[in-house]
C-alpha positions in Angstrom: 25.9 14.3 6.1 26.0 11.2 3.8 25.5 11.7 0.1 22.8 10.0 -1.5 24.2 9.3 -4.6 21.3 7.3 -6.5 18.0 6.7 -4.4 17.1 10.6 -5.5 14.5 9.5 -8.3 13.1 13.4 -7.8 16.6 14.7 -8.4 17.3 12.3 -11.6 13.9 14.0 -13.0 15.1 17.3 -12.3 19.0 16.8 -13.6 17.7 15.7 -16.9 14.9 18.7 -17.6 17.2 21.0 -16.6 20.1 18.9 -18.8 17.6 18.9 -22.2 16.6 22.8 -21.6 20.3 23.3 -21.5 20.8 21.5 -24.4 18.4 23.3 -26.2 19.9 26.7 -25.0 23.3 25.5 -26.9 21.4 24.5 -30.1 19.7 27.9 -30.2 23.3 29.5 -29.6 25.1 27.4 -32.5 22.3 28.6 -34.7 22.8 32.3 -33.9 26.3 32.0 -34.0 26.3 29.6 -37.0 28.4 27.2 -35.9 26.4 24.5 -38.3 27.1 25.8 -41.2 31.1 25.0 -40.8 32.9 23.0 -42.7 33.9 20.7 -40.0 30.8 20.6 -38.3 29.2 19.6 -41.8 31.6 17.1 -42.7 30.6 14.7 -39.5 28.2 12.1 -40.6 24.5 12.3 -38.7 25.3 9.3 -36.5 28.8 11.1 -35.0 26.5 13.9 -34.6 23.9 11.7 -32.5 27.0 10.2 -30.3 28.3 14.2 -29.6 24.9 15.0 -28.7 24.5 11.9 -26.3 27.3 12.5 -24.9 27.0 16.0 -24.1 23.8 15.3 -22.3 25.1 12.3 -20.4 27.5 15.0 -18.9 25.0 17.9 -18.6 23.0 15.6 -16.6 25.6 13.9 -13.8 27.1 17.7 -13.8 23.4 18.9 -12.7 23.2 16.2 -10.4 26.3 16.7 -8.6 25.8 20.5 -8.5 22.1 19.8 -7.0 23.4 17.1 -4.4 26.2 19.7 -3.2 23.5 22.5 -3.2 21.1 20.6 -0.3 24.3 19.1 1.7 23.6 22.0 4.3 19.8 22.0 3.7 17.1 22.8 1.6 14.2 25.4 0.6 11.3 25.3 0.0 7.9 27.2 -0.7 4.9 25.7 0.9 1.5 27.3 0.2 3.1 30.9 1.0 4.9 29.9 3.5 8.9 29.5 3.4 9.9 25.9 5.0 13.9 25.7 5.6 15.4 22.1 6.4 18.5 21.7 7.9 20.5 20.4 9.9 20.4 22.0 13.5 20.5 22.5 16.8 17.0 23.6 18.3 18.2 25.0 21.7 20.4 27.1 19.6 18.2 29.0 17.4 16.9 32.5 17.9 12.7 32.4 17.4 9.9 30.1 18.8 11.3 26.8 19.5 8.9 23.7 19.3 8.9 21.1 22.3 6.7 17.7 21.6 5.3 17.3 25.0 2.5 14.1 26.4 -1.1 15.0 26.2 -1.1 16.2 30.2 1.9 18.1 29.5 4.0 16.0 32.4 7.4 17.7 33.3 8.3 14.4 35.7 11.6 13.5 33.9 12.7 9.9 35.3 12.9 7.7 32.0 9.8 6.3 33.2 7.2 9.1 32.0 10.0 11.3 30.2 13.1 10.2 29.5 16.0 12.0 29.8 17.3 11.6 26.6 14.4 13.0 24.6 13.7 16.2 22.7 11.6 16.7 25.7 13.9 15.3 28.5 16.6 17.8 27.5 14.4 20.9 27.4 13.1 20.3 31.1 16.7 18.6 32.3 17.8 22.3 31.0 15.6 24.3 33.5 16.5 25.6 37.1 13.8 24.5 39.9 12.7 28.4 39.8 11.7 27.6 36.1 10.2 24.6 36.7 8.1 25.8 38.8 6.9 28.7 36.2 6.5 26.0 33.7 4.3 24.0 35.4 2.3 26.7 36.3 2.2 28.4 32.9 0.9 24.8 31.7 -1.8 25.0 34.8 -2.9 28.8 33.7 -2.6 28.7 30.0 -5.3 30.6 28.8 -8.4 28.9 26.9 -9.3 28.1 23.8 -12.2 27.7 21.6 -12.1 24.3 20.8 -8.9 23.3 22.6 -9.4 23.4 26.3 -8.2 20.7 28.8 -10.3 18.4 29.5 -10.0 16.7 33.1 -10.4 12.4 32.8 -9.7 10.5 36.1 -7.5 12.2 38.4 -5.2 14.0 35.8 -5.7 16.5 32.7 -5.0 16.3 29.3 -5.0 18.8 26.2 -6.5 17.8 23.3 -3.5 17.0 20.5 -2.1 19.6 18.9 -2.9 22.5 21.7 0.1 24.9 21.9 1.3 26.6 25.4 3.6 29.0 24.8 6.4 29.6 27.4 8.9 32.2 28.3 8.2 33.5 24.9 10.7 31.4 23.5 9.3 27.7 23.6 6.2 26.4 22.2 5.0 23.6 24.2 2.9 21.3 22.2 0.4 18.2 23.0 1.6 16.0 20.7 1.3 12.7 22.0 -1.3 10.4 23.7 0.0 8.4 27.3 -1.1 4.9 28.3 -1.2 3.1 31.7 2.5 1.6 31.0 3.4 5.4 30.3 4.4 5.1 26.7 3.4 8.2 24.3 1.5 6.7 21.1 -0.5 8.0 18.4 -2.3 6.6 15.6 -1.7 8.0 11.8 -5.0 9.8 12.1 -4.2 11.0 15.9 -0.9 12.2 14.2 -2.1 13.9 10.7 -5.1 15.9 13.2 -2.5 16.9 15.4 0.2 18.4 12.8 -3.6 20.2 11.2 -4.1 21.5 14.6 -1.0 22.5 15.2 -0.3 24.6 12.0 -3.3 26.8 13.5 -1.8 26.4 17.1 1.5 28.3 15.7 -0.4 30.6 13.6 -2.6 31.9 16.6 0.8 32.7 18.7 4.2 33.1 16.4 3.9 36.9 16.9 5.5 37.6 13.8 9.0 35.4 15.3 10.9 32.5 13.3 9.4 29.1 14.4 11.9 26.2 14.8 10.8 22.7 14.9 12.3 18.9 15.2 10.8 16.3 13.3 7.9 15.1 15.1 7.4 11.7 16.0 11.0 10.6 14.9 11.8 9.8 18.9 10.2 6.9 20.9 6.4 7.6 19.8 4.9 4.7 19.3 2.3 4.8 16.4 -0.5 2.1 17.0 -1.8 1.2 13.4 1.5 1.8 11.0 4.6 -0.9 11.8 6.7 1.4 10.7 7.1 5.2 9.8 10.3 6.7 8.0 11.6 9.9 8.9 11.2 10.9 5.2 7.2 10.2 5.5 7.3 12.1 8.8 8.7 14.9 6.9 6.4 14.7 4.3 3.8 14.6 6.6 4.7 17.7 8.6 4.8 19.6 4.8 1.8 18.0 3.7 -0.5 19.5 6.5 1.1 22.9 6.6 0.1 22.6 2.6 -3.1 21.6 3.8 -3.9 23.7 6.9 -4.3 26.7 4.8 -2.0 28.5 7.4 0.3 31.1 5.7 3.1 32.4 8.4 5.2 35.6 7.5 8.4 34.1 9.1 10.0 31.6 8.1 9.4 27.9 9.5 12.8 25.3 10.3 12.9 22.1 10.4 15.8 21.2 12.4 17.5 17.5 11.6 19.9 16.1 13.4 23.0 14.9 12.0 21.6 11.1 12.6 18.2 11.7 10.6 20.3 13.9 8.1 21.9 11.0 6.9 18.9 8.9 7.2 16.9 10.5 4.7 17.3 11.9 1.4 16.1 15.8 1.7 16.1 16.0 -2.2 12.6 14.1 -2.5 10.7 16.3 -0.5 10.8 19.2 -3.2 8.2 17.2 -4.9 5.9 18.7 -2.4 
């Protein structure tokens, strides 16, 4: 993971409220302890007294900031509306509890770099499964059960989910509509398309986690395509994906992961997104 030593305006902020309370904390002490009334301590003029002080919070702060950029190297916590919200850096396949898979809106399984390519998030999950569970995911996506407000609708020859729909399969994957697919076969969304889905999908997870850990990767950081915004930065796609859990009003009793990998680790600097 790369350290991101000064674009961290959030951990600056902290570093020096936390420096000044600390300073504080030793004035009180060398009051109790009467450390003032020395004769040493008396005998330094006010301005020597000004430099000690500066320079004891010039320390206390890079000491807090160091300790605070060595604390999130592995990850970090938070607390979003109730809910606990890990980041990390991780391996999905590899983690015990629902594991969230972005698929198209017709939930294709045709991986051929054409409608899925094969090195996607989605790519690798179907590259990963024998024919015999191939065939059960496909029909699990065929059967899934209804729901209010969320059933496929048929268009043309094929059938698409309405963004944001969850299938749940093998009890260990959450399949999840994520993106739209044109006639050339590329997945896009617009930022509204992309804030509704993430709302919808907070509820999604909610109706079926079954009281199991829910591991996700950060949508939209692969080859979506998003129609009315040049560019989006992994850091605002991770804002986004804490924003609308914030705003869903969704409180889950596990806890929820966001796994990184080790390429968006070092793109982004985790530290800012405690000021969610």
């Amino acid at each position: 993971m790369k350290f991101h030593w000064t674009n961290s305006s959030q951990r600056w902020k902290d570093s020096i409220s936390v420096s000044l309370a600390l300073l504080a904390f030793i004035q009180t002490i060398a009051e109790v302890i009467g450390l003032f009334e020395i004769d040493f301590v008396k005998g330094i003029s006010w301005w020597g007294k000004l430099v000690v002080i500066v320079a004891l919070f010039i320390v206390l702060t890079f000491s807090v900031f160091i300790f605070k950029l060595v604390r999130v190297h592995r990850g970090l916590r938070l607390k979003i509306a109730d809910n606990d919200v890990i980041i990390k850096e991780a391996d999905i396949f590899k983690q015990d509890g629902w594991k969230l898979i972005p698929f198209n809106e017709r939930f294709d399984t045709t991986v051929d770099d054409k409608i899925i390519a094969h090195n996607t998030l989605n790519g690798y999950f179907i590259d990963s499964l024998d024919e015999s569970d191939k065939h059960n995911l496909e029909d699990c996506i065929l059967h899934a059960a209804n729901v209010s407000g969320l059933n496929n609708l048929s268009k043309g020859s094929g059938r698409k989910y309405p963004l944001g729909r969850i299938v749940t399969f093998s009890n260990e994957f959450l399949l999840l509509a994520f993106t739209h697919f044109d006639n050339n076969n590329n997945a896009y969304l617009s930022h509204s398309d992309f804030e509704k889905c993430l709302l919808t999908m907070w509820k999604e997870i909610s109706r079926v986690y079954a009281n199991k850990p829910i591991y996700i990767p950060l949508l939209g950081s692969g080859m979506t395509r998003f129609t009315d915004t040049p560019h989006k930065d992994n850091l605002s796609l991770a804002q986004c994906l804490l924003c609308t859990l914030k705003m869903s009003g969704v409180h889950l009793k596990q806890p929820i992961t966001i796994c990184l990998t080790p390429q968006v680790l070092d793109d982004i600097n985790i530290y800012e997104l405690k000021s969610k």
